[in-house]
TORFI-696789 format. One record per atom (N, C-alpha, C, O, CB): residue number from 0; residue in three letters; atom name; x, y, z. Coordinates in nm, 3 decimals. Each point is the difference from the previous one (the first is absolute). Glycine has a CB too. Layout:
+------+------+------+---------+---------+---------+
: resi : resn : name :       u :       v :       w :
+------+------+------+---------+---------+---------+
:  NUM :  ala :   CA :       X :       Y :       Z :
...
+------+------+------+---------+---------+---------+
//
This chain:
+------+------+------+---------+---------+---------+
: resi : resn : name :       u :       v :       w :
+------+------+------+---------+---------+---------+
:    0 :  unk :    N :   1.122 :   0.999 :   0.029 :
:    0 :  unk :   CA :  -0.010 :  -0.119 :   0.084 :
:    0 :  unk :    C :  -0.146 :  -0.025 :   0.034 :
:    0 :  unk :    O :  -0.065 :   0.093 :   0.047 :
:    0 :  unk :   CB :   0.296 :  -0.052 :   0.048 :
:    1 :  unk :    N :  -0.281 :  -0.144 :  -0.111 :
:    1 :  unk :   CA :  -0.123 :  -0.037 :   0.070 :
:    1 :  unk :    C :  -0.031 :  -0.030 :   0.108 :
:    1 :  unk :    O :   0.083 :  -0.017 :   0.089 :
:    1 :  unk :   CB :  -0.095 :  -0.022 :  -0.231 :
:    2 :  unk :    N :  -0.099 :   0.026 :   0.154 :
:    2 :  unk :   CA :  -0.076 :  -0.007 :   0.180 :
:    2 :  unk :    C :  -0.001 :  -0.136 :   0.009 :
:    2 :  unk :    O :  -0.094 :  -0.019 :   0.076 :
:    2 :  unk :   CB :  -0.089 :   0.220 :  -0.048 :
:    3 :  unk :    N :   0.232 :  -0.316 :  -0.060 :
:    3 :  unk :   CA :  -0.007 :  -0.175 :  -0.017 :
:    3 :  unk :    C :   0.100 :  -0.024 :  -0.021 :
:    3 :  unk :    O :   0.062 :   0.072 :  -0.079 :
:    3 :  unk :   CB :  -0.238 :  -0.123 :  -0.001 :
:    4 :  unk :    N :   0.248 :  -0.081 :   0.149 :
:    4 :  unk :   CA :   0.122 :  -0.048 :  -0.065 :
:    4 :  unk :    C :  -0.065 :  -0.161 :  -0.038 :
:    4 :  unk :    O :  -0.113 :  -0.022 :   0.044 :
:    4 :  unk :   CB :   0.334 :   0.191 :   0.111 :
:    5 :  unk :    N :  -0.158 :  -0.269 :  -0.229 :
:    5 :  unk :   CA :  -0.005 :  -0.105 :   0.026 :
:    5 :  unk :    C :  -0.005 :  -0.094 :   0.086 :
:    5 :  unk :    O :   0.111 :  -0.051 :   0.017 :
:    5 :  unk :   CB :  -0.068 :   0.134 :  -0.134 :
:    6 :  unk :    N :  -0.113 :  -0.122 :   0.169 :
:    6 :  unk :   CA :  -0.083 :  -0.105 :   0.112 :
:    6 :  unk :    C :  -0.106 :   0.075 :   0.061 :
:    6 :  unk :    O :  -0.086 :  -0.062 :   0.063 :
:    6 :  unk :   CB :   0.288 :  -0.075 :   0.009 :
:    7 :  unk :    N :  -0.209 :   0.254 :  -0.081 :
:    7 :  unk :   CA :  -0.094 :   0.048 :   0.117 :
:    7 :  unk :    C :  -0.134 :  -0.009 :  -0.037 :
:    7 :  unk :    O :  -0.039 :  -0.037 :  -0.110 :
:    7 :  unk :   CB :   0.197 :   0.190 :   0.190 :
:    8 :  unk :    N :  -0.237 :  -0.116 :   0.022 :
:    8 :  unk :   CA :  -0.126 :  -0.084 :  -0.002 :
:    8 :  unk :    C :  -0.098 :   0.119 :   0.001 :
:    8 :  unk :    O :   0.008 :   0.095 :   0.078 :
:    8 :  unk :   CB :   0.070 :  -0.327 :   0.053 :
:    9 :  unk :    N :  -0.180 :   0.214 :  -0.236 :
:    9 :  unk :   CA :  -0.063 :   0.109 :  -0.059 :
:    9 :  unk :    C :  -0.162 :  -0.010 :  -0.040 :
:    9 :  unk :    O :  -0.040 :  -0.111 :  -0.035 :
:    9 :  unk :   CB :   0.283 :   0.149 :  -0.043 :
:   10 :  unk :    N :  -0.369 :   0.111 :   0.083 :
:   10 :  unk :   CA :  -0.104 :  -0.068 :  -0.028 :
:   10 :  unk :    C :  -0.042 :   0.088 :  -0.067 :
:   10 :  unk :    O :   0.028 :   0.117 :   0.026 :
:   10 :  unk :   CB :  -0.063 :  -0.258 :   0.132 :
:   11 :  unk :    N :  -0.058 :   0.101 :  -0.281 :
:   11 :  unk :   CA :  -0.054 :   0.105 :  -0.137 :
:   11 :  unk :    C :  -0.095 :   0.030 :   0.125 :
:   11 :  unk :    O :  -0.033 :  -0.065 :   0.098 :
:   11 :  unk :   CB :   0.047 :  -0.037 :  -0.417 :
:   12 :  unk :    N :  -0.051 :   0.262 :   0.259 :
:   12 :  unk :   CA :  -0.113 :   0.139 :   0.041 :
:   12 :  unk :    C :  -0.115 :  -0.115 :  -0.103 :
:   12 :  unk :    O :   0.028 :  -0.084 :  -0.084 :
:   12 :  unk :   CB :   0.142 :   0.435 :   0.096 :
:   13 :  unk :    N :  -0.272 :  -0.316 :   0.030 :
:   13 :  unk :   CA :  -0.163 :   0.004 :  -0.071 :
:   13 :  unk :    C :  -0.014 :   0.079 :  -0.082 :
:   13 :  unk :    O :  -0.045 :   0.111 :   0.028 :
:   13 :  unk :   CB :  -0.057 :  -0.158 :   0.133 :
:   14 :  unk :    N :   0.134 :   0.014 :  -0.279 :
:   14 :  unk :   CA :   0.027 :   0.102 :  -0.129 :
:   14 :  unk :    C :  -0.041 :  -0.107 :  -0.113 :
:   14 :  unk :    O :   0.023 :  -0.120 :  -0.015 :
:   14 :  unk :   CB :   0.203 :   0.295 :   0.109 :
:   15 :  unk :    N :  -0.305 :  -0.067 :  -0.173 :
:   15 :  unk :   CA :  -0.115 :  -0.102 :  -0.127 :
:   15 :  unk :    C :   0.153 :  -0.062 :  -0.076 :
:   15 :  unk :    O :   0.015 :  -0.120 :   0.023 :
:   15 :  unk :   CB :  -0.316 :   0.323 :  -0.112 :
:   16 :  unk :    N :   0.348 :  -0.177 :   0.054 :
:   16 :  unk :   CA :   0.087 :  -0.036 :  -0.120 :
:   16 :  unk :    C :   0.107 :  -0.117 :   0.066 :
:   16 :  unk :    O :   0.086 :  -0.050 :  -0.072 :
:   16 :  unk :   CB :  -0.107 :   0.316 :  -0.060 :
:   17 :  unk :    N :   0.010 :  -0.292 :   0.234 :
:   17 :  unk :   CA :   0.091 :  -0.085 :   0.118 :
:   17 :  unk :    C :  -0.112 :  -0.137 :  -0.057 :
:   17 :  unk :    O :   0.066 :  -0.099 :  -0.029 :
:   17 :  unk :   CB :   0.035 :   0.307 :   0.312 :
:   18 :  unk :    N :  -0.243 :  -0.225 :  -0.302 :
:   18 :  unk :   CA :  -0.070 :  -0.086 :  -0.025 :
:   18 :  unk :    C :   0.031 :  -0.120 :   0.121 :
:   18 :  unk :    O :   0.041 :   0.023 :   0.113 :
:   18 :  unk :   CB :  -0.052 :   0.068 :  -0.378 :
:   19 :  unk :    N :  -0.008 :  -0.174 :   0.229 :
:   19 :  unk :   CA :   0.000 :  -0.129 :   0.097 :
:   19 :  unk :    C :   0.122 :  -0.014 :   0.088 :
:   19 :  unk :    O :   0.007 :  -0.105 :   0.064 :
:   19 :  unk :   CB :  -0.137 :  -0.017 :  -0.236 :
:   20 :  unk :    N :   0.245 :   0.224 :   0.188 :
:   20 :  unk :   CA :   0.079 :   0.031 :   0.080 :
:   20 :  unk :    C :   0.018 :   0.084 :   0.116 :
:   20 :  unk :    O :   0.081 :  -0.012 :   0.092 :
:   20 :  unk :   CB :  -0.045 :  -0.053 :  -0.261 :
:   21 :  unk :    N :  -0.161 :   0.186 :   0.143 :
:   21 :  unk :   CA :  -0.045 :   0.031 :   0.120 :
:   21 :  unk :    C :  -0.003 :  -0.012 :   0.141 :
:   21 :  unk :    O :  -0.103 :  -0.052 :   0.043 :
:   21 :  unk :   CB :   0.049 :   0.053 :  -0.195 :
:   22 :  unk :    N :   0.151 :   0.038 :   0.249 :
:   22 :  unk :   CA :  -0.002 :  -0.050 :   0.115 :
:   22 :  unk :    C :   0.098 :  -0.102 :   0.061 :
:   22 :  unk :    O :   0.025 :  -0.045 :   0.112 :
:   22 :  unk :   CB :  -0.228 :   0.108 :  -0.170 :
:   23 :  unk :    N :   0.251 :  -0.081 :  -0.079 :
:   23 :  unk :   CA :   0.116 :  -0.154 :   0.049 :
:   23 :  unk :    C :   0.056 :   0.004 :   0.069 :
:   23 :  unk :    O :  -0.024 :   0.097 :   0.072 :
:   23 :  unk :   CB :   0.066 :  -0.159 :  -0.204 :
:   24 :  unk :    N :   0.048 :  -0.005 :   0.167 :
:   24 :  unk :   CA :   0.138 :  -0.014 :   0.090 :
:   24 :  unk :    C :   0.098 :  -0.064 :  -0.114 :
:   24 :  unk :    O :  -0.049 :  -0.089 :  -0.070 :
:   24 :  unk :   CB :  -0.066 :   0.038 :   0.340 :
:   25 :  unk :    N :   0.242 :   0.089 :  -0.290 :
:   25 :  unk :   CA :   0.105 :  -0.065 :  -0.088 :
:   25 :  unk :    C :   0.122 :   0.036 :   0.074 :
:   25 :  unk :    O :   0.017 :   0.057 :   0.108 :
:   25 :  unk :   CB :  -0.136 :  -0.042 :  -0.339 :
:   26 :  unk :    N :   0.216 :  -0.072 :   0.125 :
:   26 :  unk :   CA :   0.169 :   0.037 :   0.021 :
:   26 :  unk :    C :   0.064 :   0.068 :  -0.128 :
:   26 :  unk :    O :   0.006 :  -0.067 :  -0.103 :
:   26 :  unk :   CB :   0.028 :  -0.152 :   0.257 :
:   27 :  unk :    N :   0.002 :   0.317 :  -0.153 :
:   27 :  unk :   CA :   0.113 :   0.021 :  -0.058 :
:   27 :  unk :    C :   0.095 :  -0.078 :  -0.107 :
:   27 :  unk :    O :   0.120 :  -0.012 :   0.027 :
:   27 :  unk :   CB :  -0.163 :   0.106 :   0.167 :
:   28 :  unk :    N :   0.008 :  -0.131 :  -0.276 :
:   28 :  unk :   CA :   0.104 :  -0.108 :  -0.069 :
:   28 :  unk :    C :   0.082 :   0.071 :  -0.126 :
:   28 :  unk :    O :   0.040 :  -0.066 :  -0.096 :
:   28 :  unk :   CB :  -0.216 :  -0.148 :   0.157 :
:   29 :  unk :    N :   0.199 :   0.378 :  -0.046 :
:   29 :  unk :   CA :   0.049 :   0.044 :  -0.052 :
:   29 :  unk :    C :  -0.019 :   0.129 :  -0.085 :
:   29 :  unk :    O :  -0.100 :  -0.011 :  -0.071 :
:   29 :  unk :   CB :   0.140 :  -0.194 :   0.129 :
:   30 :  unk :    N :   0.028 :   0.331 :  -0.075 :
:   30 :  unk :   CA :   0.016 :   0.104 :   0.035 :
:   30 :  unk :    C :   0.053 :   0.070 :  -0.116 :
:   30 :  unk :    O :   0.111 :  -0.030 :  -0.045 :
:   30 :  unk :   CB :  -0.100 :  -0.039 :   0.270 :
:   31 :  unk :    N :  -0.101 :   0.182 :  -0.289 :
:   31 :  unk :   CA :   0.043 :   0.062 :  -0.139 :
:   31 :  unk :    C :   0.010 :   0.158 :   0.072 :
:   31 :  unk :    O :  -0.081 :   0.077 :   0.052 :
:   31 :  unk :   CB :  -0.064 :  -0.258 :  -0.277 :
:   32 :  unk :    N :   0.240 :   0.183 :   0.206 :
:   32 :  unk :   CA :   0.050 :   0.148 :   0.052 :
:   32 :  unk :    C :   0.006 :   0.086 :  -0.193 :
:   32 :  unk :    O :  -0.061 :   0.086 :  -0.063 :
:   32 :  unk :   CB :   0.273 :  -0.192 :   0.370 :
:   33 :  unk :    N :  -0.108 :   0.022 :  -0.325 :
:   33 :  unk :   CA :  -0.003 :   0.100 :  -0.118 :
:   33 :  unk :    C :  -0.058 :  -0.136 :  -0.102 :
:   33 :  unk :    O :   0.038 :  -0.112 :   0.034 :
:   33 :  unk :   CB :   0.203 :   0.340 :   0.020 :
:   34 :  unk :    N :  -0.335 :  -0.217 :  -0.185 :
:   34 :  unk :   CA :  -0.073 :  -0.079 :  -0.054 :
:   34 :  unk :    C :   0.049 :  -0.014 :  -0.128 :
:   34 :  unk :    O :   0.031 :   0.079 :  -0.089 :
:   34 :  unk :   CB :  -0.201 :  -0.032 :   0.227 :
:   35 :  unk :    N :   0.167 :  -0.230 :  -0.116 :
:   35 :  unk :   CA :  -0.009 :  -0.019 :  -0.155 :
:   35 :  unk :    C :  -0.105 :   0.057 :  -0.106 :
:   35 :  unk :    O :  -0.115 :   0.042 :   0.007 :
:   35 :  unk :   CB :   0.209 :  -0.228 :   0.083 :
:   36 :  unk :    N :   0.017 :   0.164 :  -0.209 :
:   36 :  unk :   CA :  -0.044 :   0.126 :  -0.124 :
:   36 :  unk :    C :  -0.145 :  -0.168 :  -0.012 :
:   36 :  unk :    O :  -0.012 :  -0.114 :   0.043 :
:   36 :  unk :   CB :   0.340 :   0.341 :  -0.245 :
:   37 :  unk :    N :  -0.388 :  -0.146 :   0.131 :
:   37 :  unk :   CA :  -0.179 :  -0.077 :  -0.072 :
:   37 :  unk :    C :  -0.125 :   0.044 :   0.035 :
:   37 :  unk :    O :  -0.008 :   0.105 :   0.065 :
:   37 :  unk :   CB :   0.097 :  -0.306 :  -0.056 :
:   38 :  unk :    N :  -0.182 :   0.145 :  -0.038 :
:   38 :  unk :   CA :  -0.135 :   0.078 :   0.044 :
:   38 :  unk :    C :  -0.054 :  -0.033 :   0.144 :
:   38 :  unk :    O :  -0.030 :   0.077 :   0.091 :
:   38 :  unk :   CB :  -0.037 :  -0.082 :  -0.339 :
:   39 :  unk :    N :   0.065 :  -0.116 :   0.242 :
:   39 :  unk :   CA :   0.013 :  -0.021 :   0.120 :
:   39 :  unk :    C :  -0.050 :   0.105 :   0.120 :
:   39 :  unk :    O :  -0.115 :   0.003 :   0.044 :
:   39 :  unk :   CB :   0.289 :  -0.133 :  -0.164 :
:   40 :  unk :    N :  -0.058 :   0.220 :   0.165 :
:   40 :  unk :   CA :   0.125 :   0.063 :   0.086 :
:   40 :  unk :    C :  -0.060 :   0.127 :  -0.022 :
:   40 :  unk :    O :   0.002 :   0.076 :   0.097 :
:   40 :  unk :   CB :   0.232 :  -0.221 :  -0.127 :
:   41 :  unk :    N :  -0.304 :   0.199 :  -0.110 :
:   41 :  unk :   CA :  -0.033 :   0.095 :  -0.031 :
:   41 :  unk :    C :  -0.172 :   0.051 :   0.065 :
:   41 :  unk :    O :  -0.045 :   0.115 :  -0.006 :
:   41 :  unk :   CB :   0.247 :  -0.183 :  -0.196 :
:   42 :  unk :    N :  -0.279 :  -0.063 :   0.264 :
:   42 :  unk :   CA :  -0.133 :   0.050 :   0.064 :
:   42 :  unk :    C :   0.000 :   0.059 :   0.136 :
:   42 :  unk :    O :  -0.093 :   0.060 :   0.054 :
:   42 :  unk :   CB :   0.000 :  -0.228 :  -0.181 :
:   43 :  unk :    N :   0.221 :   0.141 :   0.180 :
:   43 :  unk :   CA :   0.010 :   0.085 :   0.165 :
:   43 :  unk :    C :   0.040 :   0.138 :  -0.082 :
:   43 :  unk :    O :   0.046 :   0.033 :  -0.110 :
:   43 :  unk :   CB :   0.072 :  -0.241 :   0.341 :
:   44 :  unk :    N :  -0.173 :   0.278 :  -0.083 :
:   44 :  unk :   CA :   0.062 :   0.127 :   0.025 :
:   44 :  unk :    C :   0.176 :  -0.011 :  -0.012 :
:   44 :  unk :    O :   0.075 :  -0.088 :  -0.040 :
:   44 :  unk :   CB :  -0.304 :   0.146 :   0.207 :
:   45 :  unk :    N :   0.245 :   0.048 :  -0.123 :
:   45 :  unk :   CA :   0.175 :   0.004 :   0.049 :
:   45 :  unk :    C :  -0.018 :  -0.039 :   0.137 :
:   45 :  unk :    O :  -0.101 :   0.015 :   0.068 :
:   45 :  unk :   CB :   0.214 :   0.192 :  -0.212 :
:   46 :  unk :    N :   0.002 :  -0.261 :   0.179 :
:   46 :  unk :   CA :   0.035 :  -0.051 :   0.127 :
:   46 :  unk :    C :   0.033 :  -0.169 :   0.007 :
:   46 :  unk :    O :  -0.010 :  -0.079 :  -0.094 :
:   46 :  unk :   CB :  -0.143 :   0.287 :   0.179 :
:   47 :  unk :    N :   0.189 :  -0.235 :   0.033 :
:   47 :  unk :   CA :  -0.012 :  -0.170 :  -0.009 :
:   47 :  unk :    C :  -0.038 :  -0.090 :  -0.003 :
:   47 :  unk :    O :  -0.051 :  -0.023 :   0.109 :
:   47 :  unk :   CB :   0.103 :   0.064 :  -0.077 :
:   48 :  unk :    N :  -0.068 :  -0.156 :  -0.124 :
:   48 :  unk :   CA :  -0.079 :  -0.083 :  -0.061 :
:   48 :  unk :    C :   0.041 :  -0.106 :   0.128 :
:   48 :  unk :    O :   0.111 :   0.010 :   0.053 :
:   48 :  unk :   CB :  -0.119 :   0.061 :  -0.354 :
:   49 :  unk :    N :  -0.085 :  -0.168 :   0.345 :
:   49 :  unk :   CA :   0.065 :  -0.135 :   0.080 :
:   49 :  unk :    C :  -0.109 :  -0.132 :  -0.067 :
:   49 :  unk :    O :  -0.122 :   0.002 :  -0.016 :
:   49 :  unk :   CB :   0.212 :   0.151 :   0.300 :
:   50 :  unk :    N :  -0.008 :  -0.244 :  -0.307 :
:   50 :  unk :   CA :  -0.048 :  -0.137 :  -0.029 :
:   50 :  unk :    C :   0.000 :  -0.050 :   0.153 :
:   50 :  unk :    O :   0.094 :  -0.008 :   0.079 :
:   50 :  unk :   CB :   0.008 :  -0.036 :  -0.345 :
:   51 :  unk :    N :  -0.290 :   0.002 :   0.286 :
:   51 :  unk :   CA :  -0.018 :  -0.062 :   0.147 :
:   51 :  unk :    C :  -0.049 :  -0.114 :  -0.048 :
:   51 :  unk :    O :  -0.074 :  -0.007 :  -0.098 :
:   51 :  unk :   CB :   0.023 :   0.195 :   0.261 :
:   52 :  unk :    N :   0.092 :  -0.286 :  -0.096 :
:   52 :  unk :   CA :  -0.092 :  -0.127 :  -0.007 :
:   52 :  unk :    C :  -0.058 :  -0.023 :   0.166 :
:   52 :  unk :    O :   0.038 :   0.039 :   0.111 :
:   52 :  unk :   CB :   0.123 :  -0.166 :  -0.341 :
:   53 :  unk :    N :  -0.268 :   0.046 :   0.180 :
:   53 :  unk :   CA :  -0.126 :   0.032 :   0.094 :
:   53 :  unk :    C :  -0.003 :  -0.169 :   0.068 :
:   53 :  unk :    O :   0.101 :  -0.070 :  -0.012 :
:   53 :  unk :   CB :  -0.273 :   0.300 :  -0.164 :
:   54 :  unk :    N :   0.049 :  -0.283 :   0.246 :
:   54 :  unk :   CA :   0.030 :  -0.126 :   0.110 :
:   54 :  unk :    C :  -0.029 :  -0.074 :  -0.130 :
:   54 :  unk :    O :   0.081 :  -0.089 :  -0.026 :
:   54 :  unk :   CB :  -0.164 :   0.128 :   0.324 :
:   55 :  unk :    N :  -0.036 :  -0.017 :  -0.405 :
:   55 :  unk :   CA :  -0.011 :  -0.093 :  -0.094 :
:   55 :  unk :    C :   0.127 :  -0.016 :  -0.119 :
:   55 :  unk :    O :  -0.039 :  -0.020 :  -0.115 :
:   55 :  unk :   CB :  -0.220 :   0.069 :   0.175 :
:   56 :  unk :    N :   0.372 :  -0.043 :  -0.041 :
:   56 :  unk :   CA :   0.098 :   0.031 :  -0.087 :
:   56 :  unk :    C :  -0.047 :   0.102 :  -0.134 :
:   56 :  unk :    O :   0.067 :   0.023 :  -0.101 :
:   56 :  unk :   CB :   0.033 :  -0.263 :   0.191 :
:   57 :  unk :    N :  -0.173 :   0.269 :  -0.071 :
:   57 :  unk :   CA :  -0.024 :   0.130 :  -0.113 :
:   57 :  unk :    C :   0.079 :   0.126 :   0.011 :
:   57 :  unk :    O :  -0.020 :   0.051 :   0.110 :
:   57 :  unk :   CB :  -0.207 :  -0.120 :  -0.112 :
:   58 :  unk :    N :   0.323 :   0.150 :  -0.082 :
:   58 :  unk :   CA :   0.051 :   0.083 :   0.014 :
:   58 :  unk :    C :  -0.036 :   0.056 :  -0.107 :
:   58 :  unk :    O :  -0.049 :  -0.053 :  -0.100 :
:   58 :  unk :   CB :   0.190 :  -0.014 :   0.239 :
:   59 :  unk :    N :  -0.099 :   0.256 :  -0.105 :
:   59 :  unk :   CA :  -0.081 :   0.111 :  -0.092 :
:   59 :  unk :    C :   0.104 :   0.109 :   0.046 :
:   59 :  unk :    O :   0.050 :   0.009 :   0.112 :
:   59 :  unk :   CB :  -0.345 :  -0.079 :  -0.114 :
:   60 :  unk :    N :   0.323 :   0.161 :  -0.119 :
:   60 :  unk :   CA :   0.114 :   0.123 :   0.031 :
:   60 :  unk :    C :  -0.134 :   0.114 :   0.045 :
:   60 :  unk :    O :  -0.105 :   0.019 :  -0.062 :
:   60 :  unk :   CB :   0.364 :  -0.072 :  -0.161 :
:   61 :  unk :    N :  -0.218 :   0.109 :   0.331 :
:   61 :  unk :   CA :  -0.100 :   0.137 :   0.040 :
:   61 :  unk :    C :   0.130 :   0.071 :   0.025 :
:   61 :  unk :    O :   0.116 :  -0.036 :   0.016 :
:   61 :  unk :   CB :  -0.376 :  -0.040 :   0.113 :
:   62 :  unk :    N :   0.192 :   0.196 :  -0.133 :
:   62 :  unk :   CA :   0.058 :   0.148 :   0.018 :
:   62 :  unk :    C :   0.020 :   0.026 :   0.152 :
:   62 :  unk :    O :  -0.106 :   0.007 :   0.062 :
:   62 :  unk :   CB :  -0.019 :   0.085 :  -0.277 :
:   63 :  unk :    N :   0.232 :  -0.077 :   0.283 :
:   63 :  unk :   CA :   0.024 :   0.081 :   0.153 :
:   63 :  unk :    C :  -0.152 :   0.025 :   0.022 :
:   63 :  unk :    O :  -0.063 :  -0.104 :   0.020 :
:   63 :  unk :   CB :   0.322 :   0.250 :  -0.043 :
:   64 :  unk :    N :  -0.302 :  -0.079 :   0.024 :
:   64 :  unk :   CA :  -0.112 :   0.127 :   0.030 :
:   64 :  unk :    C :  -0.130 :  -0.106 :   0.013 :
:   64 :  unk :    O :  -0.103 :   0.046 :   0.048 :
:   64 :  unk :   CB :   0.210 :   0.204 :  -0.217 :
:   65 :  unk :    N :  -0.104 :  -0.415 :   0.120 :
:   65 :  unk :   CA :  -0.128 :  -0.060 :   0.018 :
:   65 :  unk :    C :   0.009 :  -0.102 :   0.105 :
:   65 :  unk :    O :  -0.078 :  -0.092 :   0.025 :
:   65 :  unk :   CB :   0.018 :   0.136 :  -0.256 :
:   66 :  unk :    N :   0.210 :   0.000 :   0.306 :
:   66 :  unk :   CA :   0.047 :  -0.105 :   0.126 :
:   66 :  unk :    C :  -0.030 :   0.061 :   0.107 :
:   66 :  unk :    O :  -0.020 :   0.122 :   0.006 :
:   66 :  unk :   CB :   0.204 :  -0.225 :  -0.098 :
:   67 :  unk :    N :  -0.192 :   0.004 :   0.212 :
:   67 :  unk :   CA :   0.009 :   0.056 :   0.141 :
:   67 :  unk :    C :   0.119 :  -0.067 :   0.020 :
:   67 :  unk :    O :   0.047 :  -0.078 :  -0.082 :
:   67 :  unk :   CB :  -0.287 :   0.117 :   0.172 :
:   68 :  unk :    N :   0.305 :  -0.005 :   0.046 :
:   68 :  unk :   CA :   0.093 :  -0.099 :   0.066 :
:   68 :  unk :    C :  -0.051 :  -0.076 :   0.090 :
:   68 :  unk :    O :  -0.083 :   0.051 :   0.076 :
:   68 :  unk :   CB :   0.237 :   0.078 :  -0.107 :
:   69 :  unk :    N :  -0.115 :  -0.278 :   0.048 :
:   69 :  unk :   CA :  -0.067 :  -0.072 :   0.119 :
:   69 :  unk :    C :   0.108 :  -0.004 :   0.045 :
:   69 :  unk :    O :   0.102 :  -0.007 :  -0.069 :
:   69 :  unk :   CB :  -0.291 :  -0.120 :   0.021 :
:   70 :  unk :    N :   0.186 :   0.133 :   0.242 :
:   70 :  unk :   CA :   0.082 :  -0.014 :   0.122 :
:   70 :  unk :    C :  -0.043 :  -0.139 :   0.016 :
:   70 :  unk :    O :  -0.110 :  -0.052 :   0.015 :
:   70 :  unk :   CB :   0.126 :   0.296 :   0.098 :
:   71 :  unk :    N :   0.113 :  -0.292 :  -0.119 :
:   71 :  unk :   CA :  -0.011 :  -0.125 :   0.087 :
:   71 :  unk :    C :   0.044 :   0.039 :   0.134 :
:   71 :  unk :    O :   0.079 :   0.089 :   0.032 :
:   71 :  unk :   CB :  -0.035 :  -0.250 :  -0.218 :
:   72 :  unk :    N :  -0.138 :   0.046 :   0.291 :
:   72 :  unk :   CA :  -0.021 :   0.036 :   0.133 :
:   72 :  unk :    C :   0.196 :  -0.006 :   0.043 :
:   72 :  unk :    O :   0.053 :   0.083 :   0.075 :
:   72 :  unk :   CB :  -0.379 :  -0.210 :  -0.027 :
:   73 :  unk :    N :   0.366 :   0.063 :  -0.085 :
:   73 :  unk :   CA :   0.174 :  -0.021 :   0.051 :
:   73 :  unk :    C :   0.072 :   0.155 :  -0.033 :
:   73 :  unk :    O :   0.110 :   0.029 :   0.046 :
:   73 :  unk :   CB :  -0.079 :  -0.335 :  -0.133 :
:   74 :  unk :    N :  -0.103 :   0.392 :   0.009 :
:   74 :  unk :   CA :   0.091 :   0.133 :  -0.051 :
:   74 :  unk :    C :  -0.062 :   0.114 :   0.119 :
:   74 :  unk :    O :   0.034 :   0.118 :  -0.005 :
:   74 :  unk :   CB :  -0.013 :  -0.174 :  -0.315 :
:   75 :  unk :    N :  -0.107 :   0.010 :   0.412 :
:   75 :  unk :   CA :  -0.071 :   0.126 :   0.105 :
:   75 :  unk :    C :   0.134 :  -0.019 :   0.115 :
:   75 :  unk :    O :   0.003 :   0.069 :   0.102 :
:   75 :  unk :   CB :  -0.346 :  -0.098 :  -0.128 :
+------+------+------+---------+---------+---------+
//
C-alpha cells in the first residue's frame, strides 16, 4: 500500500532528476501500486509510482520516496 491515495495533495523533495519540478505542489491523479509491464515503469526503484499533476496542468509519474505530504489547514 502506498503513502498517497488519489486526490491528496502533495510536494516533490529538491532532487536533481525532479528538474523543473522541484518543490512543487500537485495532486494525485493516480496510483501504481503494482506496475504496468514496459520500460517506462522499469526507471523507478521498487515501490510506488504516483502520476501528479501540478497547478500548470503538467503531470509526471515519481516514485513514493520523491513526495512529501501536504496538510491542508482543514485536516489539523
Amino acid at each position: 500500500m502506498g503513502k498517497f491515495k488519489i486526490d491528496d495533495t502533495v510536494k516533490t523533495k529538491n532532487l536533481p532528476h525532479l528538474k523543473l519540478y522541484c518543490g512543487q505542489i500537485g495532486s494525485v491523479i493516480n496510483v501504481f501500486s503494482k506496475r504496468p509491464e514496459g520500460k517506462h515503469f522499469e526507471q523507478f526503484p521498487v515501490g510506488t509510482i504516483y502520476a501528479v499533476e501540478f497547478e500548470n496542468g503538467d503531470a509526471i509519474d515519481i516514485h513514493e520516496n520523491d513526495l512529501f505530504e501536504v496538510k491542508n489547514e482543514s485536516d489539523s
